[in-house]
N, C-alpha and C positions, 0 to 999 in steps of 0.2 A: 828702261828709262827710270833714273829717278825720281818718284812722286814726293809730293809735300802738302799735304791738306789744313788749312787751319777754317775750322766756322767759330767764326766771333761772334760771343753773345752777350749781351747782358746776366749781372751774377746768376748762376743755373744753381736752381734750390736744389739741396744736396740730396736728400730723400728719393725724390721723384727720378734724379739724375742717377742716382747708385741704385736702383731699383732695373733699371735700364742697363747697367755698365756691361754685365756680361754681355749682351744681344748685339752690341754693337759694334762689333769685329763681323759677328758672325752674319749679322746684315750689310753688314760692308761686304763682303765674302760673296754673298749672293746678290748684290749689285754688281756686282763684275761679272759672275756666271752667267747672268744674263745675257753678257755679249763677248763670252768664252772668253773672258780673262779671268788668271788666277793668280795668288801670288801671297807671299804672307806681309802682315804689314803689324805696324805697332800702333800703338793708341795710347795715345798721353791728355791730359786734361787741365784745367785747372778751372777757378771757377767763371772765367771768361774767353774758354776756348774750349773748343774740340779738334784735336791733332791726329790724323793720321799721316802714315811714313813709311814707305816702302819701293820697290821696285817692282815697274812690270814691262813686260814684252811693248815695242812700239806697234805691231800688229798681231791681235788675236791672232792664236792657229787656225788655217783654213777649216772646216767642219764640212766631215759628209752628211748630205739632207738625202732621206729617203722618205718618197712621197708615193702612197698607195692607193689607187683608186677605186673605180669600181668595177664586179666583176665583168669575166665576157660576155655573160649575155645580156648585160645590160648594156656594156661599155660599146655593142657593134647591133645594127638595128636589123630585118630582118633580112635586107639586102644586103647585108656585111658590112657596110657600110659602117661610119665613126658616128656616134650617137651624141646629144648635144652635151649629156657628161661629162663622154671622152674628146670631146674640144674644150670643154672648160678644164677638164684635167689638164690639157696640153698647154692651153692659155697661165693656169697655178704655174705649172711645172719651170714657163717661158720656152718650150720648144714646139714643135715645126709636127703637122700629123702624120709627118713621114717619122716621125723617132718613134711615133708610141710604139709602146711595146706589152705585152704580158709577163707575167711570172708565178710561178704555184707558190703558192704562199698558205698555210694549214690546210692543203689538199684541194683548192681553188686557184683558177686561174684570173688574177685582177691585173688590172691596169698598174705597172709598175714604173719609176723613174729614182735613178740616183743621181747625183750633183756633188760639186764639191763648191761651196761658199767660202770666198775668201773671206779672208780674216780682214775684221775692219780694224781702222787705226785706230789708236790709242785718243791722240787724239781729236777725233771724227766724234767719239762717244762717253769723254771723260767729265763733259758738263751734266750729260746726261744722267750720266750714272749716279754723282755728286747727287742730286735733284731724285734720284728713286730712292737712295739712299737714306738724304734727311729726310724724308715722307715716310719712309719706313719705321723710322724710330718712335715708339711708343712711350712715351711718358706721363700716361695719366691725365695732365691739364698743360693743355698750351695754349698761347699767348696771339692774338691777333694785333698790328702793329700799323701806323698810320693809315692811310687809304688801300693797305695791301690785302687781297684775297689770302696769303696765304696764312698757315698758322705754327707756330714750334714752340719748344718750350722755354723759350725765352726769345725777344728781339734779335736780329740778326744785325750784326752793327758792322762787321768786316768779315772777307773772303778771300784767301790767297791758296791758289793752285799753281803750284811749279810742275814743269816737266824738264828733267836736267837745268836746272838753276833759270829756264824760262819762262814768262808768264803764260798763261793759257787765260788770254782775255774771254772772260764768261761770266754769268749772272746767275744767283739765286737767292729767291726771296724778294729781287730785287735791290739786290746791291754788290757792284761791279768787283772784281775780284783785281787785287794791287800787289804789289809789296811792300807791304808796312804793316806793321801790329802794333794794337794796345800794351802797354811795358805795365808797369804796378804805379797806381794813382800816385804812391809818394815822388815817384818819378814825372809826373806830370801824366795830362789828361787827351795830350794830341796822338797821334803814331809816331811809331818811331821806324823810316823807312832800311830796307836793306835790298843787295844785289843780287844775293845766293840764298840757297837753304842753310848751308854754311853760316853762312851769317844773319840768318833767322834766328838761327840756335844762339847764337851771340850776343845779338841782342837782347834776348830774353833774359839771358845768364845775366848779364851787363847791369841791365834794369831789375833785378831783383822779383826775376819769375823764374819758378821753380817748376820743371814742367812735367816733372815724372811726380807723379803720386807718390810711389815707393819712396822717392828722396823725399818727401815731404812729411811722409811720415815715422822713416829714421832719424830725422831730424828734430822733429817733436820727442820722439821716445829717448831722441839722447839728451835731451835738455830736460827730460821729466829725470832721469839716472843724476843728472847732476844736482837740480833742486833737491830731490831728495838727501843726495850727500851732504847738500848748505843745511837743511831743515830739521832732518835725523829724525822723518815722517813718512810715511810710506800713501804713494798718489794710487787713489782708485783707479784702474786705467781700465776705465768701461771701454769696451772693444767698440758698440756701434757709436758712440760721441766719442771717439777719436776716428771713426771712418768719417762721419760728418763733419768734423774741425777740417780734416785733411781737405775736404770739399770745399770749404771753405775760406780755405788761402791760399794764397801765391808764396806768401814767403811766410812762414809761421815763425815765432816766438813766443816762448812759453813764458810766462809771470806769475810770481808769485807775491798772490794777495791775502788780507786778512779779514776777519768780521772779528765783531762785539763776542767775548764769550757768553754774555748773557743770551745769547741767540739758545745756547749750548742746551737748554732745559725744554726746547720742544724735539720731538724725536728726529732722529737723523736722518729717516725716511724723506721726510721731509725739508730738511736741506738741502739734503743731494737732492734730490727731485725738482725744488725750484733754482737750484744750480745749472743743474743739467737740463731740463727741459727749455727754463727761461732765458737762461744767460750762456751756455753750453762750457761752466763752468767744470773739471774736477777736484772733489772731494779729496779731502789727505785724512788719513786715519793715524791714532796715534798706534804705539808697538802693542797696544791690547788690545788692538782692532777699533776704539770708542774713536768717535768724531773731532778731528782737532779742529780748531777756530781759524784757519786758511784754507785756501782753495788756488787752485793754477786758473789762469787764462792762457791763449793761446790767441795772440792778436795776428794780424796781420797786415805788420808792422814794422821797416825797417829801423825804425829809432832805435837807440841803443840808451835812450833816457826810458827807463820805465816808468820811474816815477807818476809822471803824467795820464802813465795808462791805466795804474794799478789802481790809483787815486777815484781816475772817472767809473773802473768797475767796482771799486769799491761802495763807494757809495749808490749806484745802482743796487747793488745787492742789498746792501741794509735796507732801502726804501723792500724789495721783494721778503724780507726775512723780520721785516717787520709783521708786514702785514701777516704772515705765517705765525707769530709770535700770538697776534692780534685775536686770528681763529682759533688759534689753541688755549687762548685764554678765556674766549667766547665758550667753545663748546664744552669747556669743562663746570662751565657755570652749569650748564644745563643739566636736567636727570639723564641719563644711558641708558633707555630703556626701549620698546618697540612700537609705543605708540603712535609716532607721527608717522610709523610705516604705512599706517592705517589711508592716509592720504597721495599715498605713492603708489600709482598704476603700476601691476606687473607688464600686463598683458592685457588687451581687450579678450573677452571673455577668461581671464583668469584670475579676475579680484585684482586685490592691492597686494603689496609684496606682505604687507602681513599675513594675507591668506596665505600668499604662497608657503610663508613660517611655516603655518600651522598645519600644511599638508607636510611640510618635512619633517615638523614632527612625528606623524603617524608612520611615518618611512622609518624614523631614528628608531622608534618602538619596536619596528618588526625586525632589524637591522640589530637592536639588540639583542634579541633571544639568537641569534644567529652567530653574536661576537659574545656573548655571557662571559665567557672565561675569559678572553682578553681585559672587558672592562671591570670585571669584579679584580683582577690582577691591580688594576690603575686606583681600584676603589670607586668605577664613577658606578651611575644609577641612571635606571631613565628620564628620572627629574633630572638629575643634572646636566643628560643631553637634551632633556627639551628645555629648559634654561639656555642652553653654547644656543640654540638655533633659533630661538626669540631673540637673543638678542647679534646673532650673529650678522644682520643686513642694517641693526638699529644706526651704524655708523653712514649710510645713506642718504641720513637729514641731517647730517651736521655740515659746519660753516667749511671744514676744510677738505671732506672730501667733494664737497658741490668747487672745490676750486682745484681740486690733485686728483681728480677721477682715480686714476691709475691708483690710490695709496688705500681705497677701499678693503676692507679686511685687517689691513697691517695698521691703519688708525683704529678700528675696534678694537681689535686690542688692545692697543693702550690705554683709551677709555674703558673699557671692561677692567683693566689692572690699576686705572687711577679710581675705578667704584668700588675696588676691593673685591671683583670678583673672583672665582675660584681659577688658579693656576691653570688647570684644562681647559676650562672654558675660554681665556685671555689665550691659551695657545690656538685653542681650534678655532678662535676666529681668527685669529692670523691665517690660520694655513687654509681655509674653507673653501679657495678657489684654483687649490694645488689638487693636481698636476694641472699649470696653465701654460707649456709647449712642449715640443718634444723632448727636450732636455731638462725639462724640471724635476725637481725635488718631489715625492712623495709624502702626503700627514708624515707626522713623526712619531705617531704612536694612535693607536686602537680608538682613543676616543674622539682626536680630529678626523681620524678615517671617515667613521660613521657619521660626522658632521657632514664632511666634504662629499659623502657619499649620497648623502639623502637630498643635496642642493643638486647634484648633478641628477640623480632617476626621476627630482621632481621637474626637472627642466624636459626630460625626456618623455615621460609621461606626460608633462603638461600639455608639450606642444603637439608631440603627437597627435594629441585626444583633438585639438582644433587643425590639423592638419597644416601646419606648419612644419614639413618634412624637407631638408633638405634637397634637393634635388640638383643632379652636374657636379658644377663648381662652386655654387650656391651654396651657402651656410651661414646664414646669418646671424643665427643664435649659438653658432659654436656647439651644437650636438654631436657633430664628430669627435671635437674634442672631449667633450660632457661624458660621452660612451666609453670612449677610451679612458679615459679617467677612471670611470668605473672599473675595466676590466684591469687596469694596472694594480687599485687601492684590494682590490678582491683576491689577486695574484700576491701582493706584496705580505698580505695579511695572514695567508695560503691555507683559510679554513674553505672548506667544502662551501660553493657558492650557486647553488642552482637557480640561474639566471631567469629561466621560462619560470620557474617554478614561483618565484620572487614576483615578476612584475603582472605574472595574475592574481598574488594575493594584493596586489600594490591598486592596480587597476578601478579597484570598486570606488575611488574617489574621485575617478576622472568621468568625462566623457565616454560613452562607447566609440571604441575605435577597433581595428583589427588588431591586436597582439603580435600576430605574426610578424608584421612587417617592420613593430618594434624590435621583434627578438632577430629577425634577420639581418635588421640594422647593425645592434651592437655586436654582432658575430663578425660580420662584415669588417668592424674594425680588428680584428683580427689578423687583417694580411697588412697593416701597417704597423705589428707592434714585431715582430719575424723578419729577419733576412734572410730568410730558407725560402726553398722551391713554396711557389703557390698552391701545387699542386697537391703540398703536403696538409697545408690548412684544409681545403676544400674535402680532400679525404675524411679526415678526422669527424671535422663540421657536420660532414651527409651519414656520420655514424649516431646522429641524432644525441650524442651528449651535452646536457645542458650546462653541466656542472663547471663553471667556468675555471677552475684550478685542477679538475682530471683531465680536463679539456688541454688545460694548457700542458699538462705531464704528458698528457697522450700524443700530441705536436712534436714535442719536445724528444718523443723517446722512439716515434717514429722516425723523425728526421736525422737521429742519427744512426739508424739502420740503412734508410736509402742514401747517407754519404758511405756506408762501407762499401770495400771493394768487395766486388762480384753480386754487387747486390743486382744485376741488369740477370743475372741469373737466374736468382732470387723471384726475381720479380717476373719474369715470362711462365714461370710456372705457378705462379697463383693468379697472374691476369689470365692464364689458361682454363684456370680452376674456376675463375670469375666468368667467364665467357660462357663455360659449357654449363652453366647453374641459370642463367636469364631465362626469366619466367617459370624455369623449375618450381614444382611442389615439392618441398621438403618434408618427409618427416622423421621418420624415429629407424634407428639402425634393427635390424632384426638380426643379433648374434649368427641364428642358426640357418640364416642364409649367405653368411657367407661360407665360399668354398674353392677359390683362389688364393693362393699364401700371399700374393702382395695387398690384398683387400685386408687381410686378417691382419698382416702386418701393419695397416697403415691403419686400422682400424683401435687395435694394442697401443700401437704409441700414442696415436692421438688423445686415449684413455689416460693414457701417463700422465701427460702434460700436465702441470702443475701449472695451472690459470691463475694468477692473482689479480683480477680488474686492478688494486691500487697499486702494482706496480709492474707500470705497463710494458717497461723495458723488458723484464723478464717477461710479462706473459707474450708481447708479440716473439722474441727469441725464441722460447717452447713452439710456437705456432710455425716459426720459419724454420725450425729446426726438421720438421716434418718433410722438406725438400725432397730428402732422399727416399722416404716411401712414397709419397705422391707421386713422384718421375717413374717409381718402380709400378705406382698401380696403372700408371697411363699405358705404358709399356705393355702389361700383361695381361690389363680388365680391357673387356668391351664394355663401355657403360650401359649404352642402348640395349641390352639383351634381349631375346626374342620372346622373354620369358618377363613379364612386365612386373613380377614381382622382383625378379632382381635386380630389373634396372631401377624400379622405385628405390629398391635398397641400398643398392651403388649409387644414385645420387644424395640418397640421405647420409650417406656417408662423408661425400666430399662437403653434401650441402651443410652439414653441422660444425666442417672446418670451416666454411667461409661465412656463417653466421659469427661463429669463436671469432673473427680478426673483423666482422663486422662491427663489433661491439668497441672497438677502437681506435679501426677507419675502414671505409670502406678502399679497400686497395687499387679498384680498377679505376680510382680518379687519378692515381698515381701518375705520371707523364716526365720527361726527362729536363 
């Protein structure tokens, strides 16, 4: 049978609703499984509907039920008799105590009954389903509506369910299901009724509702292709404010509006930002990349007069880019400096964000003898990192970021380069809270590193030290990301970075807290920077290397050993080598005990081996290269000898290879 689902709702905020979008096939899917129907369907939207479209069977497949009870000697009493169990089994089941029966089932004889459940209709159980279905949808915040119990993310205002071009008279939410839909307001504000699905689709078309997203969104991007061509301007085309616009209409049209150039001398950040945030405007760049004095809207809106539109956003915007003008004029009056930090809580028990400064200072200090060379290369000094990092948060108390949150750091700078301060310093505050996702940009060089680095270990240590530890899904302070940050700026940099060894020299300014569970933390982030086996991090990790750039050479040059072919070979012969060493006492090979040729042999090569801990590609190769005398010594040594000096020596022997590849990874964490 043909289905046709529309929930009508009042405009569904786009955010919360695209945040959902994927889940909602896939909970439709498992409302049907519920009562064994299945079937693929599509899913169309706009911002006053939810459509689904598809075909299903008029009755579920029959389903076999298998019902198991309890065993015989509880199910039959001492007289043989049927126990009150095995009648309420019989009662579950709906049969007769002449049917019961037993069946061995994992070596036990229980109470057993099969059945076959006809398929219920379509529908018998399609209101139902509808109704588990929107309940199941999760959207963050929804809406409770006149005297109704129930809640969703927005009002339910109409409901049409066809079954081959039939009504399937039913209710949810409280409100009856018709044929007739909301068309686009310019069309007028009543329904507009139809007979078929056929002619649902029709009338949408008719009415200037566009019901596929996709169309709605080619349709924008080819009207941004054309303005361009009018303009000979090139449109920022932010990906999530064009998912959002598309949310946002039924029939889009793109406009092209203008502002004042004198807007032009507050920084572009901040255009587009109260563009985009406030008005869901895009930005046009001129061909040198710099900010041109128009911007696109995207109404929704059949008029083919724009005029009227471009006019109302127009002047909306000035009123927004005034007041931007306003704070940029404000805070530059002011000094740039970090004193009103002094009045700005980090944290309860962690001072004001000045303190916070001044611990990252002492971070920047130790962080510099550790980068020497990179920043003597730049010319900076540690005064001139603890200057980027006083004044690095001072952009905090000014008038524009208490109103662009989001433009924190990228406004210090500018004020740090309108106070004339040094070219580093105006970069590293901009960049000071990169990396901020997974796809971000890294400092752009040695001296924002160590800024960015010091804001992040002091966030780590901070919270730490008060117990503010992430926990689940929980992260509220962003220390996941804070850690990672670090391990990427320390990689990207690729001086020798001993992580433990760091955050104990670092530690004496915090609180006493456990280290450990700092250091296990930021290793931890580890198996999210890798698309390799996990198994390969874990090894490495339990080789106790703290050094977070050998660390990552060591991952790195393991992982592509266990992708070679026959590495399952490989690898059975030193998890064997691994096996037979637990708890082993290792010590020192005694030359002149041995007296086996494959001992001597595998003893000589192993000697060979040319180890270079710093490059670890070669030295694990040298290590795995040993295959073939190891397989030969298994072959021809008894290790256990009866003679307990040479089994000590036979295992010091193997045990000094598997120390050698410990120092790397340990191998037997290894797994497929």
């Amino acid at each position: 049978m043909k289905v046709l689902i529309e929930l009508g709702v009042e405009e569904l905020p786009a955010w919360p609703f695209l945040k959902e979008f994927d889940n909602i096939l896939p909970k439709w899917d498992a409302a049907l499984a519920k009562h064994n129907f299945k079937a693929d369907f599509k899913l169309d939207y706009t911002p006053r509907r939810i459509v689904l479209s598809g075909e299903l069977a008029e009755f579920a497949p029959d389903k076999e039920v298998e019902n198991i009870g309890a065993p015989k000697n509880v199910a039959l009493d001492s007289d043989g008799k049927w126990s009150k169990a095995a009648l309420a089994f019989a009662s579950k089941c709906g049969i007769s105590e002449s049917e019961l029966a037993f069946k061995e089932i994992k070596g036990k004889e229980v109470l057993y009954h099969k059945s076959i459940a006809k398929g219920v209709s379509l529908k018998s159980v399609l209101a139902s389903i509808i109704e588990d279905f929107a309940l199941s949808l999760s959207f963050g915040k929804t809406m409770r509506w006149g005297d109704k119990d129930c809640a969703f993310i927005r009002p339910l205002r109409n409901l049409v369910v066809l079954l081959d071009d039939e009504l399937l008279e039913c209710e949810l939410f409280g409100v009856c299901s018709n044929k007739a839909t909301f068309v686009h307001r310019d069309f007028g504000y009543d329904k507009v009724g139809f007979d078929t699905a056929a002619q649902y689709f029709e009338v949408l078309e008719k009415n200037a509702v566009i019901l596929s997203s996709e169309e709605r969104k080619s349709r924008i991007l080819a009207q941004f292709d054309e303005l361009e061509k009018q303009s000979g301007l090139k449109i920022e085309r932010d990906d999530e404010l064009l998912a959002e616009v598309v949310a946002i209409t039924e029939y889009p049209n793109a406009h092209l509006g203008s502002f004042d150039k004198e807007f032009l001398e507050v920084p572009k950040e901040v255009i587009i930002t109260s563009m985009k945030e406030n008005q869901r405007y895009f930005a046009l760049l001129n061909n040198d990349g710099s900010l041109a004095n128009r911007f696109v809207v995207v109404a929704n809106s059949t008029s083919k007069d724009s005029a009227l539109i471009v006019a109302g956003n127009e002047k909306v915007l000035r009123a927004r880019l005034s007041d931007a003008q306003f704070f940029w004029h404000s805070d530059l009056k002011n000094p740039f400096n970090a004193e009103k930090l002094k009045n700005i809580t980090y944290l309860a028990g962690l001072g004001s964000v000045y303190d916070k400064e001044l611990r990252e200072c002492e971070i920047s200090a130790v962080l510099a003898d550790i980068y020497s060379s990179e920043l003597k290369a730049l010319g900076a000094s540690k005064e001139l990192l603890k200057e980027a990092i006083m004044l690095s948060k001072a952009d905090l108390a000014t008038a524009m970021v208490y109103e662009f949150t989001d433009l924190q750091g990228i406004m210090g700078g500018y004020y740090a380069k309108h106070a004339g301060k040094n070219e580093l310093i105006c970069k590293a505050i901009t960049e000071q809270y990169l990396p901020n996702s997974d796809e971000s940009e890294l400092p752009s060089n040695a001296f924002s590193s160590v800024v960015a680095m010091s804001a992040k270990l002091d966030a780590l240590l901070a919270l730490f030290s008060i117990n503010k530890i992430p926990s689940g899904t929980k992260d509220p302070y962003a220390l996941r990301r804070a850690a990672l940050g670090v391990i990427k700026i320390a990689l990207k940099l690729g001086v020798n970075f001993d992580i433990k060894e760091l955050l104990a020299a670092l530690s004496k300014n915090y609180k006493s807290f456990e280290l450990e569970t700092l250091y296990d933390f930021i290793l931890d982030r580890l198996y999210a920077l890798y698309e390799i086996n996990p198994s390969i991090i874990k090894a490495c990790i339990n080789a106790g290397v703290s050094d977070l750039v050998q660390l990552d050479a060591n991952i790195r040059a393991l992982d592509i050993i266990v992708r070679a072919d026959g590495f399952e070979v490989w690898f059975d012969t030193f998890k064997r080598l691994a096996n037979i060493l637990k708890e082993a006492k290792i010590g020192s090979v005694d030359e002149s005990l041995l007296e086996n040729e494959s001992e001597k042999a595998l003893y000589s090569a192993f000697r060979a081996c040319k180890l270079d801990f710093s490059k670890p590609s070669e030295y694990l190769n040298e290590l795995f290269g040993l295959k073939g005398d190891i397989d030969s010594f298994f072959d021809s040594v008894m290790i256990n000898d009866p003679d307990e000096r040479k089994k000590a020596n036979r295992i010091a022997l193997i045990g000094g290879i598997y120390e050698a590849f410990i120092k790397i990874a340990d191998i037997k964490e290894i797994s497929a």
